[in-house]
Structure formats: structure tokens, C-alpha cells
GUPA-193626 format. One record per residue (C-alpha): residue in three letters; z, y, x. Coordinates in steps of 0.25 Angstrom, whole numbers, padded with zeros to 4 digits, always signed. Example, Ala and Ser with C-alpha at 12.3 -4.5 7.8 and 13.67 -1.06 7.14 Angstrom:
BEGIN
ALA+0031-0018+0049/SER+0029-0004+0055/
***
This chain:
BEGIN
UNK+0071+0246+0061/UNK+0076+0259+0066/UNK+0084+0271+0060/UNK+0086+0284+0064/UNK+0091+0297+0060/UNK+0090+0312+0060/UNK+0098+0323+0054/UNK+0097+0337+0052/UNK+0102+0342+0064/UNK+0096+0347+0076/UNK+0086+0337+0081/UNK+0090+0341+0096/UNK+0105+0337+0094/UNK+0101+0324+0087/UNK+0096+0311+0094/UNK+0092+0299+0086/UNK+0094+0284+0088/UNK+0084+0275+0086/UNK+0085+0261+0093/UNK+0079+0247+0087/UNK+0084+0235+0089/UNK+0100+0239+0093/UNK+0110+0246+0087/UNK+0114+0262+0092/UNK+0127+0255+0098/UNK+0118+0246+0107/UNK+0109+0259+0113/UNK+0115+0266+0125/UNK+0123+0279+0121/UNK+0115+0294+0120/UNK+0120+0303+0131/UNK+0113+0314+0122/UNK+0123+0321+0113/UNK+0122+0318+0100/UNK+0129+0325+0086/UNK+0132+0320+0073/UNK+0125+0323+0062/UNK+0120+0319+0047/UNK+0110+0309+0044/UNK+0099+0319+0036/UNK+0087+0307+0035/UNK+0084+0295+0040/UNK+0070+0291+0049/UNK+0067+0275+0049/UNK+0058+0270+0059/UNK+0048+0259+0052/UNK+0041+0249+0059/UNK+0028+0255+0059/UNK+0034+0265+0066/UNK+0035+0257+0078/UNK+0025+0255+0091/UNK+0022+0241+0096/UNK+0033+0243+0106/UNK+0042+0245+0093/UNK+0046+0259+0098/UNK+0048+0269+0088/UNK+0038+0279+0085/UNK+0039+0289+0073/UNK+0051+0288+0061/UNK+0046+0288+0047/UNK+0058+0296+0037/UNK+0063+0289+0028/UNK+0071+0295+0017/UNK+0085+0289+0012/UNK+0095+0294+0003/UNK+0108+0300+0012/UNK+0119+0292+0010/UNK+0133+0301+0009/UNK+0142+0290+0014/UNK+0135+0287+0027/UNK+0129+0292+0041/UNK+0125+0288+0053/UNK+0117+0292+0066/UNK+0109+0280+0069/UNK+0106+0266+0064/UNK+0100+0255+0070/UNK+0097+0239+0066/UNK+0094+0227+0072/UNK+0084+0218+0066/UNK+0084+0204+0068/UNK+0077+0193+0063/UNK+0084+0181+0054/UNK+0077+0168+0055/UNK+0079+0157+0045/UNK+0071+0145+0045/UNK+0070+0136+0032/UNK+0066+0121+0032/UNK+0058+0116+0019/UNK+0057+0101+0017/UNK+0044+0097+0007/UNK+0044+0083+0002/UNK+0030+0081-0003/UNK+0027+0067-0011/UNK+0014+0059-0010/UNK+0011+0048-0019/UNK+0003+0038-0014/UNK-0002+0027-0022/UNK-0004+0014-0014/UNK-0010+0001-0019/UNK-0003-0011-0013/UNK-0012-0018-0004/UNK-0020-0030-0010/UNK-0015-0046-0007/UNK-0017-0053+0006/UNK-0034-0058+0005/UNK-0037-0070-0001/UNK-0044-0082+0007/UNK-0058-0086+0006/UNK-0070-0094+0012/UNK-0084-0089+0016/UNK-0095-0098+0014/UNK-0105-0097+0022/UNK-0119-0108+0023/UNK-0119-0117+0034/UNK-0124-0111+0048/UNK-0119-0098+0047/UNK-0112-0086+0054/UNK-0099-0080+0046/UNK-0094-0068+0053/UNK-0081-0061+0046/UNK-0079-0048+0047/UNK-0067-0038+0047/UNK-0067-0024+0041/UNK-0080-0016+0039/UNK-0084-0006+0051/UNK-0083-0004+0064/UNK-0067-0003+0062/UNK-0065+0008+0073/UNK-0056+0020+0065/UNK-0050+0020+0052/UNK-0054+0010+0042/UNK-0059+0017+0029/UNK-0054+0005+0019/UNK-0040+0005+0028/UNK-0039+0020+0028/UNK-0040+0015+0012/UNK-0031+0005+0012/UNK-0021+0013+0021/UNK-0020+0024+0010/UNK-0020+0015-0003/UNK-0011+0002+0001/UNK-0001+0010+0011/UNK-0002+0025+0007/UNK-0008+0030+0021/UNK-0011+0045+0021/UNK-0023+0049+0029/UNK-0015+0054+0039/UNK-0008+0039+0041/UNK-0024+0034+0040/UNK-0030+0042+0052/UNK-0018+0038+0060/UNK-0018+0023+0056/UNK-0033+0022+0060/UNK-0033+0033+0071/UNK-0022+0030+0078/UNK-0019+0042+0090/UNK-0026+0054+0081/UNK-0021+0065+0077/UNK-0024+0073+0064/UNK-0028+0086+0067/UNK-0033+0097+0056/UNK-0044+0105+0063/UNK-0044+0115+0053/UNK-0059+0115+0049/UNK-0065+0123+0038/UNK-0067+0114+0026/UNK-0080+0122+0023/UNK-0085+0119+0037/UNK-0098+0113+0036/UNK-0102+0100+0042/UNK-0112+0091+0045/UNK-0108+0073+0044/UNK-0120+0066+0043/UNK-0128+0068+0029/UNK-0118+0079+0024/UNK-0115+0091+0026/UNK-0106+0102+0021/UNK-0091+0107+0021/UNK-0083+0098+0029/UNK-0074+0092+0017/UNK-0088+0090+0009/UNK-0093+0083+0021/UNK-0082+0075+0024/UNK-0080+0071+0012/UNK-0096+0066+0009/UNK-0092+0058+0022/UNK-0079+0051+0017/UNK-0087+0049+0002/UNK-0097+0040+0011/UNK-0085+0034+0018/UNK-0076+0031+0012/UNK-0079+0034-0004/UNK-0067+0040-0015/UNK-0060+0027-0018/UNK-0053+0027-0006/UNK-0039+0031-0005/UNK-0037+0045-0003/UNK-0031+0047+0011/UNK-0041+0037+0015/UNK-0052+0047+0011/UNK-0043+0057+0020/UNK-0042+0049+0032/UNK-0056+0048+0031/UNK-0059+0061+0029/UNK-0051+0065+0044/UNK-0059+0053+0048/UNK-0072+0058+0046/UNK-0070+0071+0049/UNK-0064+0067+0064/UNK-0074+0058+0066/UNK-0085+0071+0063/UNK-0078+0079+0072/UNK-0077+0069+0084/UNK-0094+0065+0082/UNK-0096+0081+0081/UNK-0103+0078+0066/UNK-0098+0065+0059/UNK-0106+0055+0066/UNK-0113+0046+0058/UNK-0105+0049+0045/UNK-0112+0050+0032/UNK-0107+0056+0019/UNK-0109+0052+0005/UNK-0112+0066-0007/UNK-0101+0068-0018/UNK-0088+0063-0012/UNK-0077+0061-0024/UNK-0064+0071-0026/UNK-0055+0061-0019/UNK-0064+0064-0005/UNK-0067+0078-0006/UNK-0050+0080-0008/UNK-0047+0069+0003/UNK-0056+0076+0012/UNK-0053+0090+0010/UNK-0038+0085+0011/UNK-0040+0083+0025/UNK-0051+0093+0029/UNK-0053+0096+0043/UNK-0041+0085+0048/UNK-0048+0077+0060/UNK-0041+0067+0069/UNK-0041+0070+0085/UNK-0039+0064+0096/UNK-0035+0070+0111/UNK-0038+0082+0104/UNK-0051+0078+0099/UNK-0058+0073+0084/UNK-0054+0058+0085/UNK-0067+0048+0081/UNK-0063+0042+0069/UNK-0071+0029+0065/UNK-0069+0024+0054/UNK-0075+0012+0045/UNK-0073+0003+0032/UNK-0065-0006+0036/UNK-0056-0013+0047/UNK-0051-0029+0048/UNK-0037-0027+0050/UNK-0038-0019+0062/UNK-0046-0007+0065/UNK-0055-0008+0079/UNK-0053-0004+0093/UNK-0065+0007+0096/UNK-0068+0001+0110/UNK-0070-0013+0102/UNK-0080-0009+0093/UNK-0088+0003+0100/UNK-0083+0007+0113/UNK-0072+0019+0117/UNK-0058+0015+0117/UNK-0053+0026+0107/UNK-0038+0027+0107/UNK-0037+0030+0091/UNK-0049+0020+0089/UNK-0041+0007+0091/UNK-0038-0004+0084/UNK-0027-0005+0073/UNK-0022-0017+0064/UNK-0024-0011+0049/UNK-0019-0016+0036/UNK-0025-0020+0023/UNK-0038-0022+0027/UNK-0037-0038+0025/UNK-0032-0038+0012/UNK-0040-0026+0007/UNK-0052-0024+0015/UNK-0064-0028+0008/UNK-0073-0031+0023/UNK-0060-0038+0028/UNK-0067-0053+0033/UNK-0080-0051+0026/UNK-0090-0059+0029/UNK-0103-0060+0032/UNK-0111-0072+0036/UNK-0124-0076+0045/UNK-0134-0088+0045/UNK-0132-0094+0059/UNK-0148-0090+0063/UNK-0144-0076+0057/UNK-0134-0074+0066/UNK-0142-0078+0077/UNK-0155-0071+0075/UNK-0146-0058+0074/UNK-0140-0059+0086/UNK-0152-0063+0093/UNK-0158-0052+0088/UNK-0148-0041+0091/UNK-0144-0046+0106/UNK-0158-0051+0109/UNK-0150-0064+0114/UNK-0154-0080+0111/UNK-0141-0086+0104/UNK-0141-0100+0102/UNK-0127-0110+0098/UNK-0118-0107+0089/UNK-0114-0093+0085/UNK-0102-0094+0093/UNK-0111-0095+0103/UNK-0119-0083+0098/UNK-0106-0074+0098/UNK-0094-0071+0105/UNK-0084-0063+0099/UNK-0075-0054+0106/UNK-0063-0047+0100/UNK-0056-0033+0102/UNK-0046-0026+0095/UNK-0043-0029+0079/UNK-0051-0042+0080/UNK-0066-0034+0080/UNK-0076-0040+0088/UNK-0077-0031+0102/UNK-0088-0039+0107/UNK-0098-0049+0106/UNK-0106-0057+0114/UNK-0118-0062+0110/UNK-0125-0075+0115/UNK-0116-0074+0127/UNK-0124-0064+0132/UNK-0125-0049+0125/UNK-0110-0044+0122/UNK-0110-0033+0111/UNK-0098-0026+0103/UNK-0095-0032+0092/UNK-0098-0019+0081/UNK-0112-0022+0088/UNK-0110-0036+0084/UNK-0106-0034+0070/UNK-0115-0024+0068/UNK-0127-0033+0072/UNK-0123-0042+0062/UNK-0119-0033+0050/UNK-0107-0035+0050/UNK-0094-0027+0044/UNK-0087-0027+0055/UNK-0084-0029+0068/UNK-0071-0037+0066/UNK-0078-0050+0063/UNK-0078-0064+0067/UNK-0087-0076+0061/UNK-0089-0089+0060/UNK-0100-0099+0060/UNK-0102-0108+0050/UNK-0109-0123+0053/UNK-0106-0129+0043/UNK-0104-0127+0028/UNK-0089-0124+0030/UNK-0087-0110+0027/UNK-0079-0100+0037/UNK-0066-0095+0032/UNK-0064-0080+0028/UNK-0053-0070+0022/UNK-0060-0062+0014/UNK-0053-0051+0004/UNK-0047-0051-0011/UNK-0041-0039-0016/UNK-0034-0035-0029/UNK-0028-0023-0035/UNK-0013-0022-0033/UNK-0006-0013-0041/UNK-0001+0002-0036/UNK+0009+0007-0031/UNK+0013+0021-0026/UNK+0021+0026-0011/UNK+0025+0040-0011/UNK+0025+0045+0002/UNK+0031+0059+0004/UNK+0030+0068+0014/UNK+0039+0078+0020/UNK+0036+0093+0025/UNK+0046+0101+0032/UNK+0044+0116+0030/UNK+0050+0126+0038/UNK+0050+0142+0036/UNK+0056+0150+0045/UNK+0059+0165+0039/UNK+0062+0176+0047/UNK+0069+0187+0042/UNK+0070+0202+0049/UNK+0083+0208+0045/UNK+0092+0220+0045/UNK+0104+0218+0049/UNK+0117+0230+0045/UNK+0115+0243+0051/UNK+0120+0246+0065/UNK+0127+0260+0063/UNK+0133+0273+0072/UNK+0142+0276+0058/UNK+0142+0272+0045/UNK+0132+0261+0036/UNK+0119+0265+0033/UNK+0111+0257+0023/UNK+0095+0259+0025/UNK+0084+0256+0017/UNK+0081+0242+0014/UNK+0073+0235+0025/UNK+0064+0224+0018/UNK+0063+0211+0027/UNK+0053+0204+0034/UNK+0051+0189+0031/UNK+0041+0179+0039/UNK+0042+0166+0033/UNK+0034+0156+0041/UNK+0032+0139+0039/UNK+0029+0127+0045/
***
């Protein structure tokens, strides 16, 4: 801000000051005469006074009450800016309410008629991604957020909000509609309310990933009317997609895994770096489709595989197939009467079965196989609060007027209101 001052006496024998940004000591000295003389009125130069390049243009008048005790020729101010920056910590508490995880399976027998096949399975899906009945267990037994899900299952990811419009309409499979409706139908079908709710989230990011990567969801289907719980799980996390080298990542996902998720290249084909196989908890004291059964008659078995491979099989099963492993224990390969190799997801899908972690047993006899299979019961609740800690900080900057630099005595203007900019991260 600038002042300047004219008086009564002759214009031609007067020369004003008006310098910004240093005070009148700091300007180089008039060699143009110069007389005393009365301060009559004072002239302040706004800031709408100025052009772009700040220099001064026209003076608006601005009247004062003289005061008796003081005069001066000119004044000038420096303004600088004060800085000071603030540091908010916000502790925010979540109460989580776990369940402690069920006891340790019990033991038991299949019993199978004499002459038959028993193949054991692991898990219930092709057990590539996230398992949807871990992404469950996860949440209620160990308190995992979504966030701790999708990295668990998706190892390498990273969670990326794209910033879509929730009202954005979209097309996955049989629905269509706003983009939480839609996902949310598709999570209903899914995965269904009684699953924990960051389980629902993950599953939400899931699907929505997975759309984005198959330009359109491939061969999702959704479900009408999806509870509360999903509709606020899913609008919770709208628009949040995991990526991979800068690109939507393809997020399988299943029922369920067998104590370790599978290796992409073992089941279908690609290697995918976030598609590999991890040990998992839970699912063998919890998991419903941990070693389920499923048996065969020994001329079932054979006519199946006769048929599908178009090969003549004769011997024992052994003979029939040979089972090799990849990682997590699934089946990465099969050959098939010693002359047709297939991937074991072909296999198991030839033979209906659950999944492709699965081994089996033939039975000649009336002595029955042994099998794990699962008892569960209620265990009481108990709750982990988990809290999380946001730092805040606002950084305010101040313009202020510093004292008057003066050629005589004090001079008090009129008050200058301050300019604050408060901004936070």
C-alpha cells in the first residue's frame, strides 16, 4: 500500500513521493528543490488502482480527520507476508467386532461302496484372486478392512480412486444403471448381505476392477433388490479400482480356496504377477468346501473320460490319471491315459468337481478312504478396536502491516483489514 500527500501550496513548487515496496530513506535523493509545507489532505492509492505491472495509475481521495499533533511529507510501508503453519493430529477410533475363529476340524470317514473313485476336493472355484468366503473370514475372525483384503489377495496392486461419477450409467451383464445400483446387484449375486462388511467392500473394488480391465464386466451377472448393507458397502468405495503398471488389474475372484489361493499360470495360462499363489488362513477350520467329497462308480469314471478325451483306458484308475501338481497343491496338469495331457481346471471341470485342488482315491475294496471334512461352532464375540491416526496440516498466510516508515513524526492511518488464506492437507 502507498500514501502520498498534497498541500495547498503551489503544485509547481511541490513534488510528491510515492514509492512501493521501500521506504523514502531507501530511494535515491531529489536533486529538485523541494519546500516545506502543511499536510491539507491525504490521497491513498487502492489496489484497484494498480495495472498488471503494479505501477500506479490514478489516486482515489480519501478524507481523514487532520491531526494537530503530527506532520509529515511522505510515508511508505513495506508489506510482508507472516507464515505460520499448524499441525492437527485426529485420532479416529473404529470398533471392529471380530468372532474368534472356530476349533481345529474334527475327523471323519467317507464311506464309499466297493469299486469306486473318491476324489477330494479343496476350496470351491477356480482359486485364482481373492476368495470370497476368505475375503469373509479375513473381516470377521482377524478385523481386515478392505483395503488389507485387496492387498492380501492382490498382492502388487495398488488402489487407485478414478473419480468416476456415481450416477454414471453402466452396462454388467443382465443389469444396467448407475454405477453403485449396478455394482451392487452384482455383489448381491455374489456374494449376498451376511457377509461381513469390508468383505462386501473388497468385493465391490473387485468387481468394479475387474469391469474396467474386461471393458464391461465379463461374464458377471447381478441379482434385483440388494440389501442396505450392500447399497452402503458399495457406495462407500464408488469408483476405487485396483491397478496395475498403470492399468485396471484383473481381479478374479471365487468362493473359496483350500489353504492357499492358485498360481494364474497353473490354472489358465498368463503368469500374472499379482495372480500368484499365497498360503490363506482359516479356510480349514471354517471353510464349508474345505476336503468335500465327491465320489464315482469305477465304470463312471471311465466312460467320462472316455468320452471327454476320446481315448480307450483300461487298468486301474491310477492308470487312467496322472496327477501333476503346481503351486498351493492345485492340479496344474493331467494326463489322461498316458496320452492326452489337459490342465487340471479342465480336468475338474470335466468331472464337476468344486475345484481344482483335489486329489482321490480308489477304492477296491469295502474299506473306506479317509477324509477331514469340517465341524463348526459358534464361539463367542469379541471386539479389537483399531484406530487410526490423520495428521492435518494448515498453513496460514498472513499479509501484514508492519510500523510506518516516516520523514518526521508518527502517522496513524486507517485501519487495513488482513488477508488470510488458510489451506490443508
Amino acid at each position: 500500500m502507498v500514501y502520498a500527500a498534497t498541500t495547498g501550496s503551489d503544485a509547481n513548487l511541490t513534488e510528491e513521493q510515492a514509492v512501493s515496496g521501500a521506504s523514502v530513506s531507501d530511494c535515491a535523493p531529489s536533486t529538485k528543490k523541494t519546500e516545506t509545507y502543511d499536510v491539507t489532505e491525504w490521497w491513498k492509492a487502492d489496489i484497484s488502482d494498480y495495472d498488471q505491472s503494479l505501477s500506479l495509475i490514478k489516486y482515489e481521495a480519501a478524507a481523514t480527520q487532520p491531526d494537530p499533533l503530527t506532520t509529515t511529507i511522505a510515508v511508505t510501508t513495506d508489506t510482508t507476508e507472516a507464515t505460520t503453519t499448524t499441525t492437527t493430529t485426529t485420532s479416529t477410533t473404529t470398533v471392529v467386532t471380530t468372532l474368534e475363529a472356530p476349533a481345529i476340524r474334527a475327523t471323519t470317514t467317507v464311506c464309499a461302496p466297493a469299486n469306486s473313485v473318491v476324489f477330494y476336493t479343496y476350496g470351491f472355484g477356480h482359486g485364482v484372486g481373492m476368495s470370497q468366503n476368505g475375503a469373509n473370514f479375513y473381516a470377521k475372525y482377524n478385523g481386515y478392512s478392505y483395503n488389507q483384503i485387496l492387498s492380501l489377495y492382490y498382492p502388487g496392486t495398488t488402489l487407485v480412486n478414478t473419480g468416476v461419477d456415481p450416477n454414471k450409467h453402466i452396462t454388467i451383464g443382465n443389469c444396467s444403471g448407475d454405477i453403485v445400483s449396478v455394482i451392487a446387484q452384482v455383489v448381491n449375486r455374489e456374494m449376498g448381505p451376511s457377509m461381513a462388511q469390508e468383505a462386501l467392500k473388497a468385493q465391490a473394488v473387485a468387481i468394479y476392477s475387474f469391469y474396467l480391465h474386461h471393458n464391461g464386466g465379463s461374464g458377471l451377472k447381478g441379482k434385483s433388490n440388494p440389501s442396505k448393507n450392500i447399497v452402503d458397502a458399495v457406495r462407500s468405495v464408488v469408483g476405487q479400482a485396483l491397478y496395475y503398471d498403470g492399468k485396471p488389474a484383473d481381479t478374479m475372484f471365487y468362493a473359496s480356496s483350500g489353504g492357499a489361493t492358485a498360481s494364474c499360470k497353473d490354472i489358465f495360462s498368463m503368469d500374472i504377477p499379482y495372480l500368484r499363489s499365497i498360503p490363506v488362513q482359516y479356510d480349514d477350520n471354517c471353510d464349508p468346501h474345505f476336503c468335500d467329497s465327491q465320489i464315482f462308480s469305477w465304470s463312471q469314471l471311465k466312460s467320462k473320460l472316455e468320452s471327454r478325451y476320446h481315448v480307450s483306458l483300461s487298468g486301474s484308475p491310477y492308470d487312467w490319471i496322472q496327477l501333476n501338481y503346481g503351486d498351493g497343491g492345485y492340479v496344474a496338469s493331467a494326463v489322461i491315459g498316458g496320452k492326452v495331457t489337459v490342465k487340471g481346471n479342465d480336468l475338474r471341470t470335466a468331472l464337476g468337481l468344486k475345484s481344482p485342488k483335489f486329489e482321490f482315491v480308489y477304492q477296491a475294496g469295502n474299506t473306506p478312504p479317509p477324509a477331514t471334512l469340517i465341524t463348526t461352532a459358534a464361539q463367542p464375540e469379541t471386539t479389537v478396536q483399531n484406530t487410526t491416526t490423520t495428521t492435518t496440516t494448515a498453513t496460514t498466510t498472513t499479509t501484514a502491516l508492519p510500523a510506518a516508515s516516516e520523514s518526521a513524526s508518527a502517522v496513524t492511518p486507517e485501519s487495513t483489514a488482513f488477508n488470510a488464506e488458510t489451506s490443508a492437507t
